[in-house]
C-alpha positions in Angstrom: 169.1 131.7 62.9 169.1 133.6 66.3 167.8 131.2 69.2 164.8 132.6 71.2 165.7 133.0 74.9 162.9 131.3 77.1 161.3 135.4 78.0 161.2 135.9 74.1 159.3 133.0 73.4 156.8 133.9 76.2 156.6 137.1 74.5 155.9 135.2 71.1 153.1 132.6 72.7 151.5 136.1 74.4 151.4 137.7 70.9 149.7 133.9 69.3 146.4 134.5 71.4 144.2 137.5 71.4 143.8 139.2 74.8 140.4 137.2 75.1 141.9 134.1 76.0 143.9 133.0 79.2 147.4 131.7 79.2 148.9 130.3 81.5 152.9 128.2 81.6 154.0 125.7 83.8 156.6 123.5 84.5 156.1 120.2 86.6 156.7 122.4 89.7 155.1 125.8 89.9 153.2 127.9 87.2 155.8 130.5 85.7 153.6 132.7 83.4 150.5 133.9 83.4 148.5 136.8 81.3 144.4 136.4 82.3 142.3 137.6 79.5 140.6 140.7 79.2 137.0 139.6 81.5 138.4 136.9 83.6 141.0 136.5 85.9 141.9 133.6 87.4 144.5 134.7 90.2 147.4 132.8 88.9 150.8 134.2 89.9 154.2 133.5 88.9 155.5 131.5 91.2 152.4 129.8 92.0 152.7 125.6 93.2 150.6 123.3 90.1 149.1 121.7 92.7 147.7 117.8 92.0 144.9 117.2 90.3 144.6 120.4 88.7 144.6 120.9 84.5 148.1 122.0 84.3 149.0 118.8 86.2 147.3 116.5 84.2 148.5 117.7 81.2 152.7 117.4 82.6 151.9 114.0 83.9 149.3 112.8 80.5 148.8 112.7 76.8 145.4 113.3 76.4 144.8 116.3 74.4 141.7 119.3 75.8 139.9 118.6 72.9 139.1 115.5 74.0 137.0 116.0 77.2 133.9 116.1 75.1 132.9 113.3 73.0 134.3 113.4 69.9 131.5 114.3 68.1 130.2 117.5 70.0 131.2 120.4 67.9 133.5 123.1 68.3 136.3 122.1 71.1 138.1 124.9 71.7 141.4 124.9 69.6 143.6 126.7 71.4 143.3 124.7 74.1 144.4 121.7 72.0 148.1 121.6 73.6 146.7 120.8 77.1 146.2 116.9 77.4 144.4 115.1 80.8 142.5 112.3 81.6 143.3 110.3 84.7 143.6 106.0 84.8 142.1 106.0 80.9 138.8 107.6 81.5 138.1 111.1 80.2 137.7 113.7 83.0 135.5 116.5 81.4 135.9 119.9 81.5 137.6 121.1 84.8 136.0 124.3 85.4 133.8 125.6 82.9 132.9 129.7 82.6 129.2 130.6 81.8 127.7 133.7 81.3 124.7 134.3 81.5 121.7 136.8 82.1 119.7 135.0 84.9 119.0 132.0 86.9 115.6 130.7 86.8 113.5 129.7 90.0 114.1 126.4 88.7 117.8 126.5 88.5 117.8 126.9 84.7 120.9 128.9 83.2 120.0 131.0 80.9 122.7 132.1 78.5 122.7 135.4 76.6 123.7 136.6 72.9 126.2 133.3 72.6 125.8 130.2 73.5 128.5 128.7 71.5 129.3 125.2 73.2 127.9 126.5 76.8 125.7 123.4 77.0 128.3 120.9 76.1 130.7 122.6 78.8 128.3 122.7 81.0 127.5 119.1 80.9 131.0 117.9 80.9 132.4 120.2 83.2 133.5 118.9 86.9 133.3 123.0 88.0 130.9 125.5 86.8 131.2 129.5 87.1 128.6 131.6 86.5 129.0 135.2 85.3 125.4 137.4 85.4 126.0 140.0 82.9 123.7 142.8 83.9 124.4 145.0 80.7 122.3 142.0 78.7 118.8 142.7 78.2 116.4 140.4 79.9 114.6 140.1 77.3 116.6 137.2 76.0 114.7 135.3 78.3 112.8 132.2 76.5 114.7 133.1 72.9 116.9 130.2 73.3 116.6 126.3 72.8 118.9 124.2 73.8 118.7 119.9 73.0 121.5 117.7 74.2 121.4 114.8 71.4 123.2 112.7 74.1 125.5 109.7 73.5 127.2 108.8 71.0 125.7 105.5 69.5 122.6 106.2 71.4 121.0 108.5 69.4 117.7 109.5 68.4 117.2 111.7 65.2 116.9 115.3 65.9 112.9 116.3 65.6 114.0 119.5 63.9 112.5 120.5 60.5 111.7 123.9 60.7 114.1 126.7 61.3 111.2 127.7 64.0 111.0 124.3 65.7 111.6 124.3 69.2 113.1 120.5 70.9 114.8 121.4 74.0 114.4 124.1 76.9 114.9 127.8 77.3 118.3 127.3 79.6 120.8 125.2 80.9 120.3 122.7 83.7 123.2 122.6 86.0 123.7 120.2 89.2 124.0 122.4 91.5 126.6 120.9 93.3 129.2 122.0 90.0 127.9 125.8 90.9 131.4 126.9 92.4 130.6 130.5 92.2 128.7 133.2 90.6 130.5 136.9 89.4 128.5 139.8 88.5 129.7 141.9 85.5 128.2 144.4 83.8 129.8 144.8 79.9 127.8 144.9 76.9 129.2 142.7 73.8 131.9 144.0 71.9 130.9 145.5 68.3 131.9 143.6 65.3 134.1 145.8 62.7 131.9 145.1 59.9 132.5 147.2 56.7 129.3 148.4 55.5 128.1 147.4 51.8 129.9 149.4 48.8 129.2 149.6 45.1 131.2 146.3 44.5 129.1 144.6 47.1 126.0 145.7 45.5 127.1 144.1 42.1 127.8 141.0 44.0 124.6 141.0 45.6 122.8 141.5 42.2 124.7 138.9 41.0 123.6 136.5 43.6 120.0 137.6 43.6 120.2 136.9 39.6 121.1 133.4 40.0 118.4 132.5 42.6 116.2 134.3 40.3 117.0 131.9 37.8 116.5 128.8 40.2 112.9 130.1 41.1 111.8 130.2 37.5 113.6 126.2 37.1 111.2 125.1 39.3 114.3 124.2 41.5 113.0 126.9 45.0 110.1 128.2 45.6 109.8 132.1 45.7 110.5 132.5 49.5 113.6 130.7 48.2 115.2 128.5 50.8 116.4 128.9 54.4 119.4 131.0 53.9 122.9 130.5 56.0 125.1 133.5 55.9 128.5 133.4 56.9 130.4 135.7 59.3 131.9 138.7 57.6 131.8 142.2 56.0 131.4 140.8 52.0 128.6 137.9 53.4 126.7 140.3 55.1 127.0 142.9 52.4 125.6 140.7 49.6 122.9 139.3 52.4 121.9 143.1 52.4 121.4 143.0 49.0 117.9 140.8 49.9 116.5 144.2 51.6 115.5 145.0 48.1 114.9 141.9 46.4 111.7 140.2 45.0 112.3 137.7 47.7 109.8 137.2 50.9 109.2 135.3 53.9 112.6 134.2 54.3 114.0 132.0 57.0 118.0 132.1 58.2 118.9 129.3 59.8 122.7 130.3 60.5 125.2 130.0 63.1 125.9 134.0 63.6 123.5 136.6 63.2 124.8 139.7 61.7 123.5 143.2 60.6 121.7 142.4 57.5 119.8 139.6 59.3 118.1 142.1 61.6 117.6 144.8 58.2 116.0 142.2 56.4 113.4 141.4 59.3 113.2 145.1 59.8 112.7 145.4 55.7 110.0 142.3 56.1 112.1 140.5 54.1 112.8 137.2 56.7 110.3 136.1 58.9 112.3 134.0 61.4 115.9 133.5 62.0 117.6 130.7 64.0 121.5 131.2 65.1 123.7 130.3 68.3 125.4 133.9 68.3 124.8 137.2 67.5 127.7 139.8 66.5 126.6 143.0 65.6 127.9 146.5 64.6 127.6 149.4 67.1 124.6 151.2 66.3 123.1 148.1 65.2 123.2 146.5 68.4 122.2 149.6 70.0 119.0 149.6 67.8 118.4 145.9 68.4 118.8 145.8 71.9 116.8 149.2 72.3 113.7 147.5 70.6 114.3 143.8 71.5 110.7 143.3 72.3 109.8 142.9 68.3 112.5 140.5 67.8 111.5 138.1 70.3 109.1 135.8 68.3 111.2 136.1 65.2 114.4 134.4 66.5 115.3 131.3 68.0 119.0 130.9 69.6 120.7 127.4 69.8 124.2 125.7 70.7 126.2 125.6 68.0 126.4 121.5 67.6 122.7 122.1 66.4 122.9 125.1 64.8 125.5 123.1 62.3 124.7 119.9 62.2 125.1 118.4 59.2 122.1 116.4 59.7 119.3 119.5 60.0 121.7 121.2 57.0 121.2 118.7 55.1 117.5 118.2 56.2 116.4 122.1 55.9 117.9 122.1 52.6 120.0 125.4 53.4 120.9 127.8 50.8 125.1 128.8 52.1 126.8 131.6 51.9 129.8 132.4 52.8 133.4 134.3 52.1 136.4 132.7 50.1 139.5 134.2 50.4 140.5 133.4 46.7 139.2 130.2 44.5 141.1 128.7 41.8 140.0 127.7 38.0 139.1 124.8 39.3 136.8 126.1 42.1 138.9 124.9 45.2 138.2 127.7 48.0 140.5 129.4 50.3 138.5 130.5 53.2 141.5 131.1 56.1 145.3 131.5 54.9 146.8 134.7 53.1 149.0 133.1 50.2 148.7 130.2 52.0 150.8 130.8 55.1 149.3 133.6 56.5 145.6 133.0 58.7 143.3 135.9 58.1 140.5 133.9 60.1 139.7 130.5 61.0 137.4 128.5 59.2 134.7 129.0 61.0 131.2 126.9 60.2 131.7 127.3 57.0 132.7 123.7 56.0 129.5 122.3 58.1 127.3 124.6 55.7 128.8 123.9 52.6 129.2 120.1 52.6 125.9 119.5 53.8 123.6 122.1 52.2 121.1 122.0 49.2 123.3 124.8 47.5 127.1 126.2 48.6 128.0 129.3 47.3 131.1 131.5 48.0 131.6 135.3 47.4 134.5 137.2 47.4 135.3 140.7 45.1 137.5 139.7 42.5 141.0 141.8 43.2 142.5 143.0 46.5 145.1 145.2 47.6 144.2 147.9 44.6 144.7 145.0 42.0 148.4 143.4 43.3 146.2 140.5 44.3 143.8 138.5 42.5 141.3 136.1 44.1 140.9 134.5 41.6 144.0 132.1 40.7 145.8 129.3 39.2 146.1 127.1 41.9 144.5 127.4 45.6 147.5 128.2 48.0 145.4 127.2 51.2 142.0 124.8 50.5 139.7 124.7 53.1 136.2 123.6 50.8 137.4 121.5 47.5 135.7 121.9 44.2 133.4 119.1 45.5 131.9 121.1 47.7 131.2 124.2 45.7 127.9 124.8 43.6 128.3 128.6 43.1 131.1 131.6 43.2 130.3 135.0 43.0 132.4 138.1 42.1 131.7 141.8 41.5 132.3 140.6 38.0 130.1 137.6 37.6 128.9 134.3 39.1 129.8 130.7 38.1 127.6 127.9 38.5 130.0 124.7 38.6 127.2 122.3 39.2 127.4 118.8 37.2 130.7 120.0 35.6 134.1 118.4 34.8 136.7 120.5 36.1 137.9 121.8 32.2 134.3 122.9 31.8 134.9 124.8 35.0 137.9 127.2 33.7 136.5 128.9 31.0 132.9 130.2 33.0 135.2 131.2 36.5 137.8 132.8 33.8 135.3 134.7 32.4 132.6 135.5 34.6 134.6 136.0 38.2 138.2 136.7 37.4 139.1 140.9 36.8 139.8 141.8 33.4 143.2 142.8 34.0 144.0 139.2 35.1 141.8 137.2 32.5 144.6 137.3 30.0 147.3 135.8 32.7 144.8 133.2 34.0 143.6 132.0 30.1 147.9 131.5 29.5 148.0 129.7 32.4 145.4 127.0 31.5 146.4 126.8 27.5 150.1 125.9 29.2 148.6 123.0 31.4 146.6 121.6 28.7 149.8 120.8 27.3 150.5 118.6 30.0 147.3 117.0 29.8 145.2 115.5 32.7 141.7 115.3 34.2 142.8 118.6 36.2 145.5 120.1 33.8 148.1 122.3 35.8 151.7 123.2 35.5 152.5 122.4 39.0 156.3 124.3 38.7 153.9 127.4 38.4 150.9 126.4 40.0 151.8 128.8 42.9 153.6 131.2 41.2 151.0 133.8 41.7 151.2 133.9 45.3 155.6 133.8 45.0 155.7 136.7 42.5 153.3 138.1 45.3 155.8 138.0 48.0 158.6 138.9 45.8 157.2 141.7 44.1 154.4 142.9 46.3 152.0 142.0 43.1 150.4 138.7 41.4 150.8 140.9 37.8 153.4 139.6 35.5 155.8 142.0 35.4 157.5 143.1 31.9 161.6 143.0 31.3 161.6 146.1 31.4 160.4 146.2 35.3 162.2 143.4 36.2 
């Protein structure tokens, strides 16, 4: 194997991170790469002393890791920081310098935070250095939409008075000491668009599919006919069968979700969902031109949050949420694959959706059942990558079918996910699979020497089809 000279490797660490994120390299002496991100720069240059004190010299001289400078149990530490360790004498620092935007600052010194809020209030507490940045392109508007509760310590903890997707607990912006304020930047850029696909005949199925199922609930006695509050994960196929609502029987619907996409704002616009509570919003091009050009009748219909409460398990569990989100691929078995392309590969991270679907009163995943014009199916043997297990999963959905795995063993599993999610042309491959490992017995019958021989003959062959002698 070729080594990789020291400029390569920078060239491979700069290709790791998107251009929104900051990287900076250091040695014990002076910083000796630096790329700022797209909207901030930081005036690093090569060359540059690490001067004492600073993150990059705690983290030469320590071996606590950045993910560390907020208690534990705060959600959502920024990963790709987790390489960079501080602390100083045993005690955790905090954040160094925290980056806020924001649209305004209140005559009471409240921070008020725009279309994200993300972990801004957990930075913001922890930070030693806070920077604000005004964006002037965000509507002021915004103004009172959010609510933002510190829970506080852990082990001194009150229960979180939230039981309705409208409640309010905490206050409309972020109080900062003002002796953290080190600066404030002015920037005028609206929010980049999200690259959402737009619903197609397969999503439409899915969505009937899915609106089937709840249908069935209703008449069980097991929701009520405005259903459930509904998380939807982030997404082109989630927001495509959440679309599928605009036309439903379904009424006065409440999202409680962490990102709000386009088919959250069609369905209040439909008078489909009453209120929705998130702690982002991502939305297409014209979409977000059409929200942000007629904000006014949004306001009293949507409440934003940080993101520890907008997935804590404990108001999940609580509200009794109805999830859905996107699975790569699911095995027989129901074991879901939200992240890694045959199992190597990340498409995306996993997101919130493993808050959402251990904690709510139903967890259902969607995916179409092929890809790549039928050389993949998402529907396999064997998981290569499991990000929920079958423990977690009520419901999967497919163009072809759903699969409600509720109460069952995991051999009464196969035959409904066979049968109702997997594509015709694979059904055959996946039933020879399962009649093999019933041979070998077991509460969860595989052949492991073939288990993940889907996902090989994939990158061998450039298709999960068995392939004939004659094409071998």
């Amino acid at each position: 194997m070729q080594s990789l000279t020291f400029g390569s490797l920078l060239d491979v660490i700069g290709e790791l991170f998107s251009d929104e994120i900051s990287i900076a390299v250091s040695n014990t002496a002076e910083y000796i790469y630096y790329r700022p991100s797209k909207r901030i720069d930081l005036k690093i240059r090569n060359g540059d002393p690490v001067k004492e004190g600073t993150i990059a010299h705690k983290a030469l001289h320590t071996e606590q890791k950045a993910s560390e400078f907020i208690d534990r149990d705060v959600f959502g530490v920024p990963y790709h920081g987790m390489a960079v360790p501080f602390h100083n004498e045993g005690t955790l620092e905090g954040c160094v310098t925290a980056i806020l935007e924001a649209i305004s600052i209140s005559e009471d010194g409240m921070i008020i935070p725009s279309t994200s809020i993300g972990n801004s209030l957990a930075f913001a507490e922890h930070a030693e250095n806070v920077v604000i940045e005004l964006n002037m392109a965000q509507s002021e508007l915004l103004e009172g939409v959010h609510d933002l509760y510190s829970p506080g310590k852990q082990g001194e903890r009150d229960p979180i008075a939230l039981v309705k997707p409208d409640d309010r607990i905490g206050t409309t912006g972020i109080a900062i000491d003002p002796a953290k304020i080190k600066g404030i930047v002015f920037t005028d850029q609206e929010d980049s668009p999200s690259t959402i696909v737009q619903p197609d005949h397969e999503t439409e199925i899915m969505a009937e599919h899915l609106l089937e199922f709840l249908g069935n609930e209703v008449k069980s006695g097991r929701l009520t006919e405005s259903l459930a509050p509904i998380q939807s994960g982030i997404g082109s196929i989630a927001n495509a069968v959440l679309h599928g609502m605009v036309d439903s029987e379904f009424e006065n619907l409440e999202v409680y979700s962490e990102v709000l996409q386009d088919a959250v704002f069609d369905l209040i616009d439909a008078g489909k969902v009453d209120f929705a509570s998130c702690c982002s919003i991502t939305l297409s091009e014209p979409k977000m031109k059409q929200v942000l050009s007629e904000f006014e009748k949004y306001r009293d219909k949507l409440i934003m949050r940080s993101q520890e409460m907008s997935n804590h398990p404990e108001i999940i569990r609580r509200l009794g949420l109805i999830s859905i989100n996107t699975a790569l691929e699911f095995d027989i078995y129901g074991n879901i694959n939200s992240t890694h392309v045959t199992g190597t590969k990340m498409m995306n991270g996993i997101g919130g959706s493993g808050d959402f679907a251990r904690n709510a009163r139903l967890a259902i995943f969607v995916t179409k059942s092929i890809a790549k014009n039928g050389d993949i199916s998402s529907i396999v043997p064997f998981a290569s990558h499991i990000d929920h297990t079958e423990h977690d999963v009520d419901v999967v959905v497919t163009e072809q079918g759903y699969a409600d795995l509720r109460g069952l063993a995991p051999r009464e599993r196969v035959p409904l996910i066979i049968e109702n999610c997997a594509h015709p042309i694979y059904r055959e491959q996946l039933w020879a699979y399962y009649q093999e490992a019933l041979e070998r017995g077991g509460q969860t019958p595989h052949v492991l020497e073939k288990a993940l021989s889907w996902h090989t003959n994939f990158n061998e062959n450039g298709t999960m089809r068995e392939l004939s002698a004659e094409t071998v």
